[in-house]
MARZA-447686 format. One record per atom (N, C-alpha, C): x, y, z. Coordinates in Angstrom, 3 decimals, padded with zeros to 6 digits. Layout:
{px=X&py=Y&pz=Z}
...
END
This chain:
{px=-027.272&py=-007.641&pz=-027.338}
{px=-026.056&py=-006.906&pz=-027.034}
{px=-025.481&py=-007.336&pz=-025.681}
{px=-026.368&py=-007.165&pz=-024.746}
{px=-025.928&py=-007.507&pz=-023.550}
{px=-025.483&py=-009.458&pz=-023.097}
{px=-026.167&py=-010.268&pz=-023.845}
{px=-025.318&py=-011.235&pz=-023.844}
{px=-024.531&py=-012.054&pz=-024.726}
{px=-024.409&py=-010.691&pz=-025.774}
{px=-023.164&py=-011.221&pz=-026.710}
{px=-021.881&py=-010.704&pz=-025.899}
{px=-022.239&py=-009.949&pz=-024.853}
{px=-021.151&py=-008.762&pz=-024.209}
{px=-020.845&py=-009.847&pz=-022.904}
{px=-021.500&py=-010.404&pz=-022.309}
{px=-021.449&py=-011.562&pz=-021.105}
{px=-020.592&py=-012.693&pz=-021.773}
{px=-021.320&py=-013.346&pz=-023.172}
{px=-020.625&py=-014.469&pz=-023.542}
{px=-018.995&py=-013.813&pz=-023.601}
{px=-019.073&py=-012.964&pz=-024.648}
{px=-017.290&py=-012.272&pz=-024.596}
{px=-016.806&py=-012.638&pz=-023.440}
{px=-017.271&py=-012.288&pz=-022.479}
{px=-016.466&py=-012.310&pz=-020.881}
{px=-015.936&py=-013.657&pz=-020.357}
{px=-017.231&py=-014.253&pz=-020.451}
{px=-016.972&py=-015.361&pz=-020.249}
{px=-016.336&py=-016.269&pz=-020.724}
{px=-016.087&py=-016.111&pz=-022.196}
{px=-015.154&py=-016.969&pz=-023.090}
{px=-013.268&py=-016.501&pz=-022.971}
{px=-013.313&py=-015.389&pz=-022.761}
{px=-011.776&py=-014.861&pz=-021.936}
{px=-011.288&py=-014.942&pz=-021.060}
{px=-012.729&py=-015.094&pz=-019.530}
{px=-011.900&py=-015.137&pz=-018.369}
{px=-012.618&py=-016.120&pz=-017.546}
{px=-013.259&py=-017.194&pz=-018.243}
{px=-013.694&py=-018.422&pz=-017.573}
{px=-012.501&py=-019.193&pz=-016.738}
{px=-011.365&py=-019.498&pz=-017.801}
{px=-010.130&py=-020.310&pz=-017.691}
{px=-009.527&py=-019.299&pz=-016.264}
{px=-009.754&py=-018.263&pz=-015.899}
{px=-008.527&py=-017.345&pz=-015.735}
{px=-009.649&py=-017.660&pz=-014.361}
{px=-010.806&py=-017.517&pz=-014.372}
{px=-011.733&py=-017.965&pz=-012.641}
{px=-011.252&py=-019.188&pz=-012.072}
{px=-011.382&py=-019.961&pz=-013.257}
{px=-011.198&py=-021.304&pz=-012.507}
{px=-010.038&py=-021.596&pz=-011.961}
{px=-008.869&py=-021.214&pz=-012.528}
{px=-007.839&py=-021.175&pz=-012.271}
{px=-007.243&py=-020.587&pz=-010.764}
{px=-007.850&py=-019.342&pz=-010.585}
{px=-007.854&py=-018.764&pz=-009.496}
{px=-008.578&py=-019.611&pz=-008.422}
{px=-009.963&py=-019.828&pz=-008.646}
{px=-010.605&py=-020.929&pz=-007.298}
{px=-009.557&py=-021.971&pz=-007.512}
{px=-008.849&py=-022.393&pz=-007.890}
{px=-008.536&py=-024.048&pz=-007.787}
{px=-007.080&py=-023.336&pz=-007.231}
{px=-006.011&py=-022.901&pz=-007.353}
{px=-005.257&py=-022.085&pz=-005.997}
{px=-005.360&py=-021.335&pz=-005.194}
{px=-007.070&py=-021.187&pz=-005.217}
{px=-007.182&py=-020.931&pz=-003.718}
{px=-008.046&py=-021.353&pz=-002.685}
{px=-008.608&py=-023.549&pz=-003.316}
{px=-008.963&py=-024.074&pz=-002.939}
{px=-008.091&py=-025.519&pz=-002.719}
{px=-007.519&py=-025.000&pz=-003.663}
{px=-006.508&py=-026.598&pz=-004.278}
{px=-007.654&py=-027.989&pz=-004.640}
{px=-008.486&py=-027.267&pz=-005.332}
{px=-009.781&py=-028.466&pz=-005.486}
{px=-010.215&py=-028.374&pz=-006.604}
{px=-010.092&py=-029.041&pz=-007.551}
{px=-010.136&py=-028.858&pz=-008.747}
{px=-012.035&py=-028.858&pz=-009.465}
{px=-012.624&py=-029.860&pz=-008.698}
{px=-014.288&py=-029.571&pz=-008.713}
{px=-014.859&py=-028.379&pz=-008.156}
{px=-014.283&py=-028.517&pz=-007.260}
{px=-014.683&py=-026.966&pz=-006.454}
{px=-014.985&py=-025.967&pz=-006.954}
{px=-013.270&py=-025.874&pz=-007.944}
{px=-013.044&py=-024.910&pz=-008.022}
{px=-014.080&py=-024.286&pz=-009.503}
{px=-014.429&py=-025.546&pz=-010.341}
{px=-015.475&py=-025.641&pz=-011.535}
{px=-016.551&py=-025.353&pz=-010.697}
{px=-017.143&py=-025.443&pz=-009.832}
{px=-018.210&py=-024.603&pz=-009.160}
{px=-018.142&py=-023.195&pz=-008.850}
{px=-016.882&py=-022.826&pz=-008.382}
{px=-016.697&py=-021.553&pz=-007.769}
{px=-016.972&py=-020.630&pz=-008.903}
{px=-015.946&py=-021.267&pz=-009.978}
{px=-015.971&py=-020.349&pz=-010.987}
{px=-017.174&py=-020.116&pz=-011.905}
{px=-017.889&py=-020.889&pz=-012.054}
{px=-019.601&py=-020.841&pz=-012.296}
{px=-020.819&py=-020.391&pz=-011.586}
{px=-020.268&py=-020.128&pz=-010.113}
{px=-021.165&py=-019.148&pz=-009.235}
{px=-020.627&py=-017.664&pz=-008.966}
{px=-019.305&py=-017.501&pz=-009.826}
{px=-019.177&py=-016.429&pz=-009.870}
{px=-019.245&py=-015.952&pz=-011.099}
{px=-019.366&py=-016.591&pz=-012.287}
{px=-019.841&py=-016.137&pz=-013.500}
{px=-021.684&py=-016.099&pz=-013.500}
{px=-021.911&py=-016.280&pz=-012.458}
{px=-023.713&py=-015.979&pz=-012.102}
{px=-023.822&py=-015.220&pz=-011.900}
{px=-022.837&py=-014.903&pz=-010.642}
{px=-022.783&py=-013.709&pz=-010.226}
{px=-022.609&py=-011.991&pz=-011.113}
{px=-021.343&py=-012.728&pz=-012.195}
{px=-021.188&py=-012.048&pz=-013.084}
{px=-022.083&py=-011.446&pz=-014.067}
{px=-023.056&py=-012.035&pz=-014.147}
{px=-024.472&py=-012.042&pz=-015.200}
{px=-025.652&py=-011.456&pz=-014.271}
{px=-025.654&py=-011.646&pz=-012.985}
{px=-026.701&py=-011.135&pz=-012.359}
{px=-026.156&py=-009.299&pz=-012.449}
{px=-025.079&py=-009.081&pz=-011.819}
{px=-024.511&py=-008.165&pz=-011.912}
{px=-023.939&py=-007.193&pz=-012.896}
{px=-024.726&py=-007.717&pz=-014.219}
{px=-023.321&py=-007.192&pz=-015.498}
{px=-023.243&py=-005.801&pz=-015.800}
{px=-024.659&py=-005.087&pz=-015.334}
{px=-024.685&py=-003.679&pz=-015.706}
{px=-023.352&py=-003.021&pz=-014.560}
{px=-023.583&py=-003.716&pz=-013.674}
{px=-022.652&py=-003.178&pz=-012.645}
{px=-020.718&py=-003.252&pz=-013.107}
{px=-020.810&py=-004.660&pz=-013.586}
{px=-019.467&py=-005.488&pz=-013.660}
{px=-018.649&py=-004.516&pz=-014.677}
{px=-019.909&py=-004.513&pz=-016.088}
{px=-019.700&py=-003.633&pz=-017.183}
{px=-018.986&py=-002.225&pz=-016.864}
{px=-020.014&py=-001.521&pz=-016.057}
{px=-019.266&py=-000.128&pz=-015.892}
{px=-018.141&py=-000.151&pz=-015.163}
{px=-017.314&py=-001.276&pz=-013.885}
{px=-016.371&py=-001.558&pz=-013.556}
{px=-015.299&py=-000.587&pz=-014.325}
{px=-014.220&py=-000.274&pz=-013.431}
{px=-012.319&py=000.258&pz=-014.074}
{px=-012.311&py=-000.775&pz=-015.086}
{px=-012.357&py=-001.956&pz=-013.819}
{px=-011.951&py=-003.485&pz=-014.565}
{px=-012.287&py=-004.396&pz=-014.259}
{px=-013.457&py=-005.083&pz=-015.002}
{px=-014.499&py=-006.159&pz=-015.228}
{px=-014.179&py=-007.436&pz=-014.856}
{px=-012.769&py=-007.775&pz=-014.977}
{px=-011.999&py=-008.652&pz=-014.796}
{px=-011.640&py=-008.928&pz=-013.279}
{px=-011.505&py=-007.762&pz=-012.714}
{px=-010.883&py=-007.476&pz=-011.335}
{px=-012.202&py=-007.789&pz=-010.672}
{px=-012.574&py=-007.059&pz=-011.236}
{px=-014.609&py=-007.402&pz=-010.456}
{px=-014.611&py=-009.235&pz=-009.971}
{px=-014.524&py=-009.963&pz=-011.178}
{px=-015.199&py=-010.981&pz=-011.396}
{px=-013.749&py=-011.943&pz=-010.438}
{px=-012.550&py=-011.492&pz=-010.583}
{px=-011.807&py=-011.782&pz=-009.507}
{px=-012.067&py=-011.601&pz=-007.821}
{px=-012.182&py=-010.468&pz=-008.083}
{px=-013.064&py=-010.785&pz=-006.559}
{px=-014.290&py=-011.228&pz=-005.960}
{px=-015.009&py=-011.268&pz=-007.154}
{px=-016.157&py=-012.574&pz=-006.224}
{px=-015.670&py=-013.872&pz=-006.305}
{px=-014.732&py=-014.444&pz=-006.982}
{px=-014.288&py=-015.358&pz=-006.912}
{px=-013.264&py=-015.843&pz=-005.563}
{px=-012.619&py=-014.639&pz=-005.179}
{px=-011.802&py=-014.310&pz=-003.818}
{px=-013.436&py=-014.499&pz=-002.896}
{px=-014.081&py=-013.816&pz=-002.861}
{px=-014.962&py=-013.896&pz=-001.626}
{px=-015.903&py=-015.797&pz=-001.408}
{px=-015.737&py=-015.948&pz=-002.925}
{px=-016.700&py=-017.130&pz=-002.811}
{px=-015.807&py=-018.253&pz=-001.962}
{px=-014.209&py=-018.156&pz=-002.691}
{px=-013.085&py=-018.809&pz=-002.205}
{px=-013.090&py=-018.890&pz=-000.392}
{px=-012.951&py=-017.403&pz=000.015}
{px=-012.969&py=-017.412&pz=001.226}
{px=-013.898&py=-018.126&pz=001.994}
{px=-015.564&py=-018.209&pz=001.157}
{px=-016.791&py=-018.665&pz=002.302}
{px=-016.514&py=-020.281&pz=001.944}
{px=-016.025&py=-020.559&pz=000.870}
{px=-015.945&py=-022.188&pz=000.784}
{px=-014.516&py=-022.563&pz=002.029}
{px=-013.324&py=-021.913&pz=002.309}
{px=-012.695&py=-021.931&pz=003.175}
{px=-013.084&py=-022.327&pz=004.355}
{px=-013.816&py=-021.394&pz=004.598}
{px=-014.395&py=-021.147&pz=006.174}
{px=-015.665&py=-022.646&pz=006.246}
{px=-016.460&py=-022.377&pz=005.573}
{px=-017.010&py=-023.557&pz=005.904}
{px=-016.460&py=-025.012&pz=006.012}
{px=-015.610&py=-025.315&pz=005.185}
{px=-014.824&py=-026.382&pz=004.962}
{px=-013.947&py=-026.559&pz=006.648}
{px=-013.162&py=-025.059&pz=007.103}
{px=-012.730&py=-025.570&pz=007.938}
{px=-013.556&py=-025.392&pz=009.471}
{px=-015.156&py=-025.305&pz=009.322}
{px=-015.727&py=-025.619&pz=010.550}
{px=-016.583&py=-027.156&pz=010.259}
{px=-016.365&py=-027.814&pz=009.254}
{px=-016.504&py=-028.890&pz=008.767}
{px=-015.867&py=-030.037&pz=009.389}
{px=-014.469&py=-029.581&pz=009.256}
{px=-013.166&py=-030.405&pz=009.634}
{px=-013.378&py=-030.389&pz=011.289}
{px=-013.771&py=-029.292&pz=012.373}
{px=-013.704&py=-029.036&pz=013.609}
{px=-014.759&py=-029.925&pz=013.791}
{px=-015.668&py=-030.219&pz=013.065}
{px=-017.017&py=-030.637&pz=013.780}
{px=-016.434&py=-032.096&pz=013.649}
{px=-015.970&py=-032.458&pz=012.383}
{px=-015.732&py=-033.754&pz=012.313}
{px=-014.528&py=-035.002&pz=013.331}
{px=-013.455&py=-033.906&pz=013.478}
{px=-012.217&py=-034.247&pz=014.743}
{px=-012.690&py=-034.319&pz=015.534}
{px=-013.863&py=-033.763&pz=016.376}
{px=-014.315&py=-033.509&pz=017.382}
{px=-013.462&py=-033.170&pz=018.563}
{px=-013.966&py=-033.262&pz=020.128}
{px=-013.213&py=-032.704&pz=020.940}
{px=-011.960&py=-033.527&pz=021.352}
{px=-011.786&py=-035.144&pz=020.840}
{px=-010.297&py=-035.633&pz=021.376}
{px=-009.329&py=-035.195&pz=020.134}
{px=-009.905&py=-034.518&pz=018.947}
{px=-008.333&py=-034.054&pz=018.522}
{px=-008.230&py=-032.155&pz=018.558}
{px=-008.867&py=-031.980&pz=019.733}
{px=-008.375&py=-030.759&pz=019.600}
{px=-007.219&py=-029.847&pz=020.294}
{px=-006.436&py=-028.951&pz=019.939}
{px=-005.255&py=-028.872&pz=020.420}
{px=-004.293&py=-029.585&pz=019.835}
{px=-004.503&py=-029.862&pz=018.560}
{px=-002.883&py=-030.562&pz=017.909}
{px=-003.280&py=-030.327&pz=015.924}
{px=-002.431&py=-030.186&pz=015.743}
{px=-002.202&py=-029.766&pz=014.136}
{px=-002.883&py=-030.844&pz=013.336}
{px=-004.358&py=-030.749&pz=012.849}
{px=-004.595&py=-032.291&pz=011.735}
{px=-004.645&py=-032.205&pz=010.725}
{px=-004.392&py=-030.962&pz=009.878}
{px=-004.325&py=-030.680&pz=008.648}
{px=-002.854&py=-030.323&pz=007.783}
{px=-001.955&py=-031.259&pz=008.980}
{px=-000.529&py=-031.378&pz=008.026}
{px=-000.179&py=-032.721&pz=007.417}
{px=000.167&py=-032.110&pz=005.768}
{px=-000.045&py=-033.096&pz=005.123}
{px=001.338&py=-033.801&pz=004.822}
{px=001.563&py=-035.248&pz=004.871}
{px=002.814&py=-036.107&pz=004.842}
{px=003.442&py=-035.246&pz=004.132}
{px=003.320&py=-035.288&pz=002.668}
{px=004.384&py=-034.437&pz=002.187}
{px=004.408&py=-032.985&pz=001.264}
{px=005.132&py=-031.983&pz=001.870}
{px=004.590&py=-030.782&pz=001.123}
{px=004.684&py=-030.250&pz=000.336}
{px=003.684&py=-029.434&pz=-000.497}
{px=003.980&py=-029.035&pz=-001.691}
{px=003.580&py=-027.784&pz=-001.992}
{px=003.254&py=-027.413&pz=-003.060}
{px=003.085&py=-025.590&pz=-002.969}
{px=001.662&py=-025.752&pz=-002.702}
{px=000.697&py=-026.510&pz=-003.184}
{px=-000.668&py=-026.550&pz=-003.216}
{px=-001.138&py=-026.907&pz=-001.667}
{px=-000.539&py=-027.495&pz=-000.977}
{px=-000.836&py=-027.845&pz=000.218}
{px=-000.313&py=-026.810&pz=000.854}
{px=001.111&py=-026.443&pz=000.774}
{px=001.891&py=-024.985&pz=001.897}
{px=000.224&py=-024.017&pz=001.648}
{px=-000.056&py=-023.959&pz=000.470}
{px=-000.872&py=-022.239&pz=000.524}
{px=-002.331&py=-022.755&pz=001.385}
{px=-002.462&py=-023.822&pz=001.123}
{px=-003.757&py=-024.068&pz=002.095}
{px=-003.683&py=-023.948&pz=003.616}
{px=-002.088&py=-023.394&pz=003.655}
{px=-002.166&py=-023.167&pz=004.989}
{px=-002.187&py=-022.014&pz=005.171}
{px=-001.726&py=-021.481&pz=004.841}
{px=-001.600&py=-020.162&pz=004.474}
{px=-003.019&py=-019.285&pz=004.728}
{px=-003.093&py=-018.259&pz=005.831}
{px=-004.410&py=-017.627&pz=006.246}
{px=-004.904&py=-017.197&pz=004.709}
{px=-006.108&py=-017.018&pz=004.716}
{px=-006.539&py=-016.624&pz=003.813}
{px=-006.099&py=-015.441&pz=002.566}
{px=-006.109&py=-014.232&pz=003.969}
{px=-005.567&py=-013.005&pz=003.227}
{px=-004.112&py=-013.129&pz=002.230}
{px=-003.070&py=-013.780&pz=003.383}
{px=-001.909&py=-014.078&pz=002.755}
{px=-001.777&py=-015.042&pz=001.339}
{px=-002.721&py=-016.157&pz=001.048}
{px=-003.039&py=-017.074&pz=000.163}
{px=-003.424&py=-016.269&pz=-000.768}
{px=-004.291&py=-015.325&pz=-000.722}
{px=-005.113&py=-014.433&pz=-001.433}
{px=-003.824&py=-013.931&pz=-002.525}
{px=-003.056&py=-013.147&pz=-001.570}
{px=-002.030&py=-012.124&pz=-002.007}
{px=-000.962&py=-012.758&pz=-003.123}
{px=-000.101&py=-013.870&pz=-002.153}
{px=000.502&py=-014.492&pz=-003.132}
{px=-000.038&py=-015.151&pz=-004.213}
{px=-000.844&py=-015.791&pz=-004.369}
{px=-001.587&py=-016.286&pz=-005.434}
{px=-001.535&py=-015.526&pz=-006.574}
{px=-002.193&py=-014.350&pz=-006.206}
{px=-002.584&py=-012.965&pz=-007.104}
{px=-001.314&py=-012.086&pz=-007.599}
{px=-000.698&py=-012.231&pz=-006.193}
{px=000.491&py=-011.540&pz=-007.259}
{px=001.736&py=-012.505&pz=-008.124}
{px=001.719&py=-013.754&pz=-007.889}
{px=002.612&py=-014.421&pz=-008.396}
{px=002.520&py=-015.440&pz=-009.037}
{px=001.029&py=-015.672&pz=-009.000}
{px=000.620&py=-017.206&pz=-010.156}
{px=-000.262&py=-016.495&pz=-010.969}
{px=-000.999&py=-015.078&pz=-010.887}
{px=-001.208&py=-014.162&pz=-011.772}
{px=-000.490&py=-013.149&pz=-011.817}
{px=000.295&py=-012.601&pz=-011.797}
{px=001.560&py=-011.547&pz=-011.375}
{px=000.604&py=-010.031&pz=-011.943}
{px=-000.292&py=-009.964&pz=-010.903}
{px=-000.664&py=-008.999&pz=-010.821}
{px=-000.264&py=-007.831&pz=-010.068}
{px=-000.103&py=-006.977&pz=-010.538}
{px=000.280&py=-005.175&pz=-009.604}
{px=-000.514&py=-005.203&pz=-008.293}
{px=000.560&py=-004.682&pz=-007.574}
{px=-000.212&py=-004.756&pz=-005.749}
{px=-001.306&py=-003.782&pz=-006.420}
{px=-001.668&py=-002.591&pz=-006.803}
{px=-002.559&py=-002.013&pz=-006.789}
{px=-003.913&py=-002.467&pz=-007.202}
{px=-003.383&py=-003.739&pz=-007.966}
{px=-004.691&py=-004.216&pz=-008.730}
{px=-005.080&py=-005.526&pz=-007.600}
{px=-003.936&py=-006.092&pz=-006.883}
{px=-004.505&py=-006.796&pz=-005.982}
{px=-005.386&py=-006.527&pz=-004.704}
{px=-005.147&py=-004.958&pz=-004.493}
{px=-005.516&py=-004.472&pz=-003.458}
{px=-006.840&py=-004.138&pz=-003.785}
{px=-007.185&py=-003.898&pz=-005.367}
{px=-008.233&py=-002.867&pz=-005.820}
{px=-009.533&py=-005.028&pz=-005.595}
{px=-008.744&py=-005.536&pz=-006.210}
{px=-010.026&py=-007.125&pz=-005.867}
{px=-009.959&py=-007.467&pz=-004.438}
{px=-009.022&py=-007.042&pz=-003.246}
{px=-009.624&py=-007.563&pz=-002.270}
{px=-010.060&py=-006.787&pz=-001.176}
{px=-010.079&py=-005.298&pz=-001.906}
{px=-010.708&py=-004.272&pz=-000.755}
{px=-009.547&py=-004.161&pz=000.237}
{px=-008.635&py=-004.130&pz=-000.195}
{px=-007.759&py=-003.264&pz=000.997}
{px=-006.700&py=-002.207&pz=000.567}
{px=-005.930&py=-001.953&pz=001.399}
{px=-004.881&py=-000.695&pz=000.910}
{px=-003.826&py=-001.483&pz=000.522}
{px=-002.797&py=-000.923&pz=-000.682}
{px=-001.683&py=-001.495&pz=-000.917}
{px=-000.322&py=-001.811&pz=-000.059}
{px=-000.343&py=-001.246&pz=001.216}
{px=000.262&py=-001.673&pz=002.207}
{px=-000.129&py=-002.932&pz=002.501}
{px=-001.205&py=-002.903&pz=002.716}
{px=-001.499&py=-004.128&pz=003.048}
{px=-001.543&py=-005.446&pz=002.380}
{px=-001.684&py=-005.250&pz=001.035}
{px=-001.277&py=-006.205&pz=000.253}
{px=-000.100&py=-006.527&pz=000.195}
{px=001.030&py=-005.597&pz=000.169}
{px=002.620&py=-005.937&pz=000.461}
{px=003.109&py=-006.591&pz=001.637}
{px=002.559&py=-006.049&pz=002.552}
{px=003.036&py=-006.725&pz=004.139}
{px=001.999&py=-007.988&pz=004.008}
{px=001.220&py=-008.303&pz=004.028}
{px=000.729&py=-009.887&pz=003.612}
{px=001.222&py=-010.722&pz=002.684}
{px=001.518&py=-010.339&pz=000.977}
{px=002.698&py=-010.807&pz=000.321}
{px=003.863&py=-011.271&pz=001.332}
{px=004.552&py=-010.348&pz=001.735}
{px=005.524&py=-010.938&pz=002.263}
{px=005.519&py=-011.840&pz=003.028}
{px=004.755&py=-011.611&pz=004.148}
{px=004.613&py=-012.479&pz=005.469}
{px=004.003&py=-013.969&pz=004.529}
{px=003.309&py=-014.008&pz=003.265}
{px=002.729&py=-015.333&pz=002.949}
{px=004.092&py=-015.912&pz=002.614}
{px=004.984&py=-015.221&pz=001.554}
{px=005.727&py=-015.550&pz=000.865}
{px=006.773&py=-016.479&pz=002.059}
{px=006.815&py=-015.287&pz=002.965}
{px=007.998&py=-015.980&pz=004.302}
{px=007.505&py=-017.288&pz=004.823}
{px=005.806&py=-017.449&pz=005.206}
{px=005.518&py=-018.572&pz=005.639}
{px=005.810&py=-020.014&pz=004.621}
{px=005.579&py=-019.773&pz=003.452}
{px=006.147&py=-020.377&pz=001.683}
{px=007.263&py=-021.184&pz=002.135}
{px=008.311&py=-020.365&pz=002.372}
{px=009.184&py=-020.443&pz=002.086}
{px=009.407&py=-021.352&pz=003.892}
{px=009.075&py=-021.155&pz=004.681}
{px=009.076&py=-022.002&pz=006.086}
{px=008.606&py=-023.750&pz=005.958}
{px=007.278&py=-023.334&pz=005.620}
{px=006.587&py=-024.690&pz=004.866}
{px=007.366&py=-025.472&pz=003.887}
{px=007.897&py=-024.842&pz=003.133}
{px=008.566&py=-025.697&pz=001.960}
{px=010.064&py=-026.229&pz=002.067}
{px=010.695&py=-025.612&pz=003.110}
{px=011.625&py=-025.715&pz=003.130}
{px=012.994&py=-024.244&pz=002.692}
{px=014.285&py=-024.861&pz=002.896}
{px=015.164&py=-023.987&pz=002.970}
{px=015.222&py=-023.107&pz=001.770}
{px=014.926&py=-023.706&pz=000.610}
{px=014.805&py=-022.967&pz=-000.609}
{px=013.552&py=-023.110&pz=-001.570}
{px=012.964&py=-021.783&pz=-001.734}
{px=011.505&py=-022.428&pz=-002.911}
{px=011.895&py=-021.522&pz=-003.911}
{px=011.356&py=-021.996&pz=-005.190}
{px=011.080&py=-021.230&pz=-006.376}
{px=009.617&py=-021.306&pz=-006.859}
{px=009.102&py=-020.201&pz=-007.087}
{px=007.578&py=-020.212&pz=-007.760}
{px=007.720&py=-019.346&pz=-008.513}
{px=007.653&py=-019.803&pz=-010.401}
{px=007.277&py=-018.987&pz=-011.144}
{px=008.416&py=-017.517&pz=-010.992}
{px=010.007&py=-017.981&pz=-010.885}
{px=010.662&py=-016.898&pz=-011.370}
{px=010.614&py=-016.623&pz=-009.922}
{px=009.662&py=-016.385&pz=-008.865}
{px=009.981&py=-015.870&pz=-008.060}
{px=010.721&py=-016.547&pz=-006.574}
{px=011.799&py=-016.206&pz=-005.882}
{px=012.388&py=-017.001&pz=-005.064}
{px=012.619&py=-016.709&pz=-003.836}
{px=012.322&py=-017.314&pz=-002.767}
{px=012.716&py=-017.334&pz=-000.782}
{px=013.392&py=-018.592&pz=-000.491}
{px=014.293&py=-016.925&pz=000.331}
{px=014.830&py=-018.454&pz=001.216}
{px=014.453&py=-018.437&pz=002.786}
{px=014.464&py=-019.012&pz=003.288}
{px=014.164&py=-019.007&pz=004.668}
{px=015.479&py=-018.897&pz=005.408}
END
């Protein structure tokens, strides 16, 4: 029962993990890891995941947290590697920009937000409910990502129906 009830899960919202790590790594291997250490996660956890509101939201946010620690390491990776003559100047701007590169700039939280609400067009409430915060706060980060979006990209962006201008 219990892993005919895991496979179910996994066969619905495998595509929908990976998808998520890979915009919010922009790494497409990665992101086939991320989403397989959080479907571990998912299985270590299932009695828990199971009784979840929403199982889905669950398994979204370990995927948000795993996202974040691959972030962070990656960018004390990059510090160690520049070392001390490139520090004090921008080295992670890329020749030319695009949405996948703008969001990697994009602080975490804010990357988080837009992602979630607009390449999954999820309800602030449900975004707020996977990343542990209040729905204020998911809105005022939306925005502020969306504004930085729209700085990065230029005078006019469109994503998915949704549109800034700077």
């Amino acid at each position: 029962m219990r892993d005919d009830a895991f496979r179910a899960y996994f066969e619905r919202h495998h595509a929908s993990l990976s998808r998520l790590a890979y915009l919010m790594t922009g790494e497409s291997q990665v992101a086939d890891d991320l989403a397989a250490d959080a479907l571990t996660e998912v299985w270590r956890r299932w009695d828990r995941v199971n009784a979840a509101d929403d199982p889905v939201a669950y398994g979204h946010g370990i995927v948000m947290n795993l996202s974040r620690q691959w972030v962070r390491r990656r960018g004390r990776e990059r510090l160690l590697s520049f070392g001390a003559s490139r520090r004090g100047r921008d080295t992670d701007v890329p020749a030319v920009l695009d949405v996948r590169g703008a969001l990697r700039r994009l602080p975490h939280r804010r990357r988080a937000c837009v992602v979630l609400r607009y390449a999954f067009d999820l309800p602030e409430r449900e975004v707020a409910a996977i990343l542990g915060i209040s729905v204020g706060a998911v809105k005022s980060a939306t925005s502020r990502g969306a504004r930085q979006l729209a700085e990065l990209l230029g005078d006019h962006v469109r994503i998915d129906g949704w549109e800034a201008a700077r």
